[in-house]
N, C-alpha and C positions, 0 to 999 in steps of 0.2 A: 164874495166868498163862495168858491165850489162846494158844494156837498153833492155826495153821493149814498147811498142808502142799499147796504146787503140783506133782503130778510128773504126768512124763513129756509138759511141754510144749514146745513150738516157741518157746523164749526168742526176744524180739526182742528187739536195741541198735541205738543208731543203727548201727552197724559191722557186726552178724551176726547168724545168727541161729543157731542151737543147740538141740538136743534136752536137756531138764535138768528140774532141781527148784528148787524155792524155797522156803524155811522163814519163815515169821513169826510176831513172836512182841510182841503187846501194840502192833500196829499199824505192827511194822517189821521190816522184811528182817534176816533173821541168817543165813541160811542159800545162796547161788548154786550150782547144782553140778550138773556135764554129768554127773556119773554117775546111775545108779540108786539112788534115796534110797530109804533105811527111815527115818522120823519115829519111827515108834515108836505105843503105841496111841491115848494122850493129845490125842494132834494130829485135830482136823478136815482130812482130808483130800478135794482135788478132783483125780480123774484128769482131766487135759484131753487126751488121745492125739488126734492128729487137730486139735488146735487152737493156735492163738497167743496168748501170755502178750505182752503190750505193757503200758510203764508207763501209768498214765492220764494221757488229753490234759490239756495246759494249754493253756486257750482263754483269749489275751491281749484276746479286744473281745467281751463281749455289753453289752447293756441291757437287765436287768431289770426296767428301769421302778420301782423303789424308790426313793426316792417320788416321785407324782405321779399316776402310770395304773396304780393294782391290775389296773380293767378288760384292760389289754394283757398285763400280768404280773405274777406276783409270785414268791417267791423257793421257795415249793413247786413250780410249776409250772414256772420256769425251771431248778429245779436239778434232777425229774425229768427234763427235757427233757435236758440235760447226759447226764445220767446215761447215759439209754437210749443215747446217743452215745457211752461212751465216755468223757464230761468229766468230771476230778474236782477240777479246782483254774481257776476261772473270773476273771478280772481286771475288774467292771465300770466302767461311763464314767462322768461327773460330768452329762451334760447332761438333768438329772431336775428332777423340781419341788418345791421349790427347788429348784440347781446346786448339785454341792457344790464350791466354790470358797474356803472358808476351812475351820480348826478348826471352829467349828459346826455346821454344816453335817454335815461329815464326821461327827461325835461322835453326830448325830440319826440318820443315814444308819446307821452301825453297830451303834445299836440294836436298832435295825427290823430289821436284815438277821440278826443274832446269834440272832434264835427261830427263823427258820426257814430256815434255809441248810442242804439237804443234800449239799452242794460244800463242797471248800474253798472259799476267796475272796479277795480282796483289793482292792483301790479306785483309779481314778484319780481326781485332784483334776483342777480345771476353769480354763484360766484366763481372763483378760477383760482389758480395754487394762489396765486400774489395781489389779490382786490381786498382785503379782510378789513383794511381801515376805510377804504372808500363807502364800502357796503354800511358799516359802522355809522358815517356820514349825512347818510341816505335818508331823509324823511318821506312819510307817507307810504311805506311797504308795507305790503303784509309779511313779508319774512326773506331768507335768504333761498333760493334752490339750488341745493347742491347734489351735480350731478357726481357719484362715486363711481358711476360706471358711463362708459359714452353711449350716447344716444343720438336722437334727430338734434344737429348743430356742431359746434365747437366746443363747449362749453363743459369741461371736465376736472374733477378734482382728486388725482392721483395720488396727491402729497400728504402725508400721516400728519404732518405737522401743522400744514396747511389746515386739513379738516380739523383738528385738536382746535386751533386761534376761533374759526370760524363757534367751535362750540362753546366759546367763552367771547363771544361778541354782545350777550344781553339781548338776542333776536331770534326768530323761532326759526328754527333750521329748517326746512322740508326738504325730504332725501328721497332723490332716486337711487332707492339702495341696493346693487347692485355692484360687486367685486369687481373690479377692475382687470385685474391679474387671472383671478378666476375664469371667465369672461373669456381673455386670450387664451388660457391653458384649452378651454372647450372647443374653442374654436378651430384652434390646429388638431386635436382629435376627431373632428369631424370636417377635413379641411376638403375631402374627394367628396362630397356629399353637394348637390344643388337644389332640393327641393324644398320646397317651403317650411315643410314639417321637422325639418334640421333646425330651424330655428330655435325651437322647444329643447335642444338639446348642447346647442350653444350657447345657453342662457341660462343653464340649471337651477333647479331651486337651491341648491348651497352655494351659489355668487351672492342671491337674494337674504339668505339665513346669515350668512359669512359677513355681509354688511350691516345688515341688522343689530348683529350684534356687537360690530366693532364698534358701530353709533353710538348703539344706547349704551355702552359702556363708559363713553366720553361724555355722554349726557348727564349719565350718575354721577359723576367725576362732580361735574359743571353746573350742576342744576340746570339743564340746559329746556329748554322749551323746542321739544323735536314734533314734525310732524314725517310721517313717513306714510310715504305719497304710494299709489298704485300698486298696494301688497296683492300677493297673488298665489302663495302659497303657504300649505300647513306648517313648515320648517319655518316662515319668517313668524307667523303665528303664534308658533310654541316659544320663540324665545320672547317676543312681545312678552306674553304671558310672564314669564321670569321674572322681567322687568318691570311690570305694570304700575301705570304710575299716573296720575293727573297731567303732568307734566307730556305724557305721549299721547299722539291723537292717532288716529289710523285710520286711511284711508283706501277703498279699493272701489275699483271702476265697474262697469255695469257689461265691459265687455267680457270681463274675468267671472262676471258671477255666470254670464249667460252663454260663452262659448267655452268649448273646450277642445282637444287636440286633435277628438274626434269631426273636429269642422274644418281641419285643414283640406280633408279628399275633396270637399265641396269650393271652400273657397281659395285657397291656396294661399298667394303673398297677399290679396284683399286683408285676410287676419292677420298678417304679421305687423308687430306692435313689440316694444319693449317698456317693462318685463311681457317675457311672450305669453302668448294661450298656454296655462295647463292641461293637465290631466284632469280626468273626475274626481278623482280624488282630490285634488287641491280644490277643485271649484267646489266641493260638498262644505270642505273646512273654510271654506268664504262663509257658506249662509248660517254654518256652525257659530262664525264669530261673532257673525250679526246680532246673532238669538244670546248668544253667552255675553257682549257686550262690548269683548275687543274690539272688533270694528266700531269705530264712533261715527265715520261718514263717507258718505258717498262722493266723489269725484268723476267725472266722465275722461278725464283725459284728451277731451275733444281735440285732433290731430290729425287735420285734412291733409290728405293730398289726392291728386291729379287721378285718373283710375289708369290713366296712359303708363304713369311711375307705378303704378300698383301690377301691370303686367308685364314689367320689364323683366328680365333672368333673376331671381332669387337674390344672389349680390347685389344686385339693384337698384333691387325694389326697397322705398321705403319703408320706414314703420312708422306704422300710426291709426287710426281708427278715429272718424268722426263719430260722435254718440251726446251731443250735445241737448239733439231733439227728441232723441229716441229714449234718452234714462227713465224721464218718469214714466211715459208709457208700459215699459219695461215692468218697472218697477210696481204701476199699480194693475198690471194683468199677473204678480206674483201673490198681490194683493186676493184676487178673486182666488185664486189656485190655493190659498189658505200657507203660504210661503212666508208672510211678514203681515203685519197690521198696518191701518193709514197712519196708526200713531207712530209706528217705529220706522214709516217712509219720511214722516216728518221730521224726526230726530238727526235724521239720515242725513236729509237733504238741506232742512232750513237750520231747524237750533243749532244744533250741534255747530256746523261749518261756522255760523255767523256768531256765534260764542266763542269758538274757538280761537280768533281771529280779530275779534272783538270787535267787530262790526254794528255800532249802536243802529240800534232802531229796525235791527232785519230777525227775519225766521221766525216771528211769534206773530199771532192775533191778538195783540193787547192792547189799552188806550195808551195812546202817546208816540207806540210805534209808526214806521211809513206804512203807508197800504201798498206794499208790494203784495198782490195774492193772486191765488191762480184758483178757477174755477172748475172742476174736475167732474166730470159724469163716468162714473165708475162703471155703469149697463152698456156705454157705447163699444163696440164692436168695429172694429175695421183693422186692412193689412196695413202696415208699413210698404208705404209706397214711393217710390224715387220723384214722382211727381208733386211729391206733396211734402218733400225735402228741401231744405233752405238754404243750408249751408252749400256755399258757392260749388266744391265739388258733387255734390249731388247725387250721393251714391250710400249704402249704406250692407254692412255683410244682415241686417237682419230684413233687408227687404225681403216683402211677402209671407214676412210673419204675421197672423192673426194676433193683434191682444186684444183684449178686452181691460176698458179703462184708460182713458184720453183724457188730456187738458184741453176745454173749449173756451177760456176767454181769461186773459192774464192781464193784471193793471200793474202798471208801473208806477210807483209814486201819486197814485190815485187817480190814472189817467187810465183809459181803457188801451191796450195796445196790441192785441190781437185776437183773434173773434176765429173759430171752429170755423173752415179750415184753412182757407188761405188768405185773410181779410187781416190788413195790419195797418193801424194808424198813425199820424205823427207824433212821434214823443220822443222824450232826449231822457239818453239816461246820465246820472250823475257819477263823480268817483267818490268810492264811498273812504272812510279814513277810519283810523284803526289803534286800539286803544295796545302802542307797544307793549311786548314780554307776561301777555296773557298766558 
C-alpha cells in the first residue's frame, strides 16, 4: 500500500483555508486534519510549511490537437504543459482532424489519447446541423460543443432547428456563442481592413450577446443544461444575468481576463483568438462577474498553433492562444494584487468545473477524494519564460511577465508528477467519467 503524507500545509477549499495534514493512501485522500499529524514512518512524507495545498485544476477547454496537428501538440506536451500549471484533469474539444462527432470517431480519438496522457481527461463530442441522434448515442461525454459561429475547424451549426433538437437531447450543451450571420455582416463591413486589431471588430460583442440569448432562450424552453464556454463581454454578461439559473455555468478564459485590445500594437495576430480580445471595458465586467458570481469557472481555451501561422497576413493567421500553463500563475499573482481570493481560484478552477460536469472524486481536499493536488508557493517570483514552456509550440503572448505565485509540485492520482521547474516523472493519467445531465 503507498501512502503518502501532506503536513503542515495551508489547506485550500473553496470556503477556507487552514493549516493541517493530509494522508493518502493508493491514490486517495484518507486522512484531512487541522491538527499536527504523525503518519507514522512507512509514509512518504512532504513538509510543505510556508506553502498552499489546492486540489488540482480541472481545465474544462483545451485542444490538444489529437488528431490532426501532432506538429501544434500532442498529448505529452500538452499534458506536461497542464502539469507545470497545476492541471490534473483536462476536458478536450471535438474540433480536430477528423471531428469527433460520432462513436468512431470518439473510439479512434481515445486510443490515441490512452498511451500518452499524463492528465486525467475526458472528451467533448462535436456537433454539426444533422449528428443530434449519434451525439445522443454517445457514452462517456462530457457534453455536446456547439459551435454557433465558425471557428478553428469545420465544425459549425447554423441551423435554428438543428440547435433547438440539440437543446432537447438531455446533455449539456457547451456554446461557442457567437452569431453566425452577425459574424458575416462584420466582416464585410470591415472587408478593406488587414490588421490584426480588425479582428476585435469582426467579431462584436452583439454576435456574442445575440447568441447568448438565442441559447438560453431554447434552454428555458428545454430545461436544458447549457455551459457557455469562453464569455468575453459585458453584453453576453447582462443577459446571463436575465437568465440566471443553476442550470447555466459560465465560463471565461484567462486570456480575456488578462489582455485587452490595447495589446494588439504589441502582439498583433499572436493574440488573435475567437471570441477575440476586448476592450477594457469588457475585460473590467469579466472580474465584475467573478466577484458578483456569474462567472462560475475558469477555462484556458488552450489552442496552439505554430508562431510561423501566427505571423502569417492577418487572413491567415490562425486564432487561438495557448494558456494551459500560464492560468494559475496568472491567476494567483491576481491573488497577491488583492484581485480574487485562493478560495475563489479554487472555485474557479477545481469545484466548480468538476461539479459542473460531475466528475466524481476531483476539485476538493476531502477523504475519499483522488489526490489530485498541486503545491503552490504563493512568495515565489519569477517571469514567464518561453524556456520554461511545455506545450509543444512554445510561445506564449505573456512571456516576460513578472507574477508572483507559482505551482511547484503537482500529484496525479497520488503520484508526484512534476517538481518546480522543469522535473516531470512517469505517470499515466486516467479518463475520468461523468455523472450525465448534471
Amino acid at each position: 500500500m503507498n501512502k503518502t503524507a501532506f503536513i503542515n500545509a495551508q489547506i485550500v477549499s473553496r470556503t477556507e483555508i487552514f493549516t493541517g495534514s493530509v494522508l493518502v493512501e493508493d491514490g486517495k485522500i484518507v486522512q484531512v486534519t487541522k491538527d499536527k499529524a504523525n503518519f507514522g514512518v512507512d509514509v512518504e512524507t512532504f513538509n510543505l510549511k510556508g506553502k498552499y495545498l489546492l486540489p488540482g485544476l480541472v481545465d474544462p477547454h483545451v485542444h490538444f490537437r489529437t488528431p490532426g496537428n501532432p506538429e501544434k501538440e500532442n498529448w505529452v506536451t500538452g499534458s506536461r504543459a497542464a502539469l507545470a500549471g497545476g492541471v490534473t484533469t483536462v476536458l478536450d474539444m471535438p474540433n480536430t482532424k477528423p471531428p469527433t462527432i460520432n462513436a468512431a470517431t470518439l473510439s479512434a480519438k481515445r486510443l490515441m489519447v490512452e498511451k500518452n496522457a499524463m492528465v486525467n481527461y475526458g472528451f467533448f463530442a462535436g456537433a454539426t446541423n444533422e449528428n443530434v441522434e449519434e451525439i445522443k448515442a454517445m457514452k462517456g461525454i462530457a457534453g455536446v460543443k456547439i459551435f454557433m459561429g465558425s471557428s478553428t475547424g469545420s465544425l459549425l451549426v447554423d441551423d435554428k432547428k438543428a440547435l433547438e433538437k440539440f437543446m432537447q437531447a438531455g446533455i449539456i450543451c457547451a456554446l461557442h456563442a457567437e452569431d453566425e450571420q452577425c459574424i458575416r455582416d462584420a466582416q464585410a463591413k470591415y472587408a478593406d481592413r488587414a490588421d490584426a486589431a480588425v479582428h476585435s471588430l469582426t467579431r462584436p460583442p452583439e454576435c456574442a450577446a445575440l447568441a447568448v440569448k438565442n441559447a438560453l432562450q431554447l434552454a428555458k424552453k428545454y430545461g436544458t443544461q447549457v455551459h457557455i464556454c469562453h464569455v468575453s463581454t459585458r453584453a453576453e454578461l447582462d443577459v446571463i444575468r436575465e437568465f440566471k439559473s443553476d442550470k447555466v455555468s459560465v465560463e471565461v478564459t484567462p486570456h480575456h481576463l488578462f489582455l485587452n485590445t490595447g495589446d494588439y500594437e504589441e502582439h498583433g495576430n499572436v493574440i488573435k483568438v475567437n471570441p477575440p480580445i476586448r476592450d477594457a471595458s469588457d475585460q473590467n465586467a469579466l472580474w465584475e462577474g467573478i466577484q458578483d458570481g456569474t462567472v462560475t469557472m475558469i477555462g484556458t481555451d488552450h489552442a496552439p498553433h505554430l508562431m510561423q501561422e501566427k505571423q502569417l497576413p492577418y487572413a491567415e493567421a490562425p486564432s487561438g492562444i495557448p494558456g494551459v500553463q500560464t492560468s494559475l500563475p496568472l491567476l494567483l499573482s491576481a491573488v497577491n494584487q488583492g484581485k480574487l481570493t485562493l478560495q475563489k481560484v479554487v472555485e474557479l478552477t477545481s469545484y466548480n468545473p468538476a461539479r459542473r460536469f460531475g466528475i466524481k472524486g476531483k476539485g476538493v481536499i476531502e477523504v475519499g477524494a483522488d489526490a489530485d493536488l498541486v503545491v503552490v508557493d504563493l512568495e515565489l517570483e519569477e517571469k514567464v519564460c518561453h524556456n520554461f514552456l511545455w506545450t509543444k509550440v512554445d510561445w506564449s503572448p505573456f512571456h516576460g511577465w513578472r507574477l508572483k505565485g507559482w505551482p511547484v509540485m503537482t500529484f496525479l492520482n497520488g503520484e508526484l508528477a512534476y517538481e518546480w521547474r522543469d522535473t516531470f516523472h512517469n505517470v499515466h493519467g486516467r479518463e475520468v467519467t461523468f455523472k450525465r445531465g448534471v
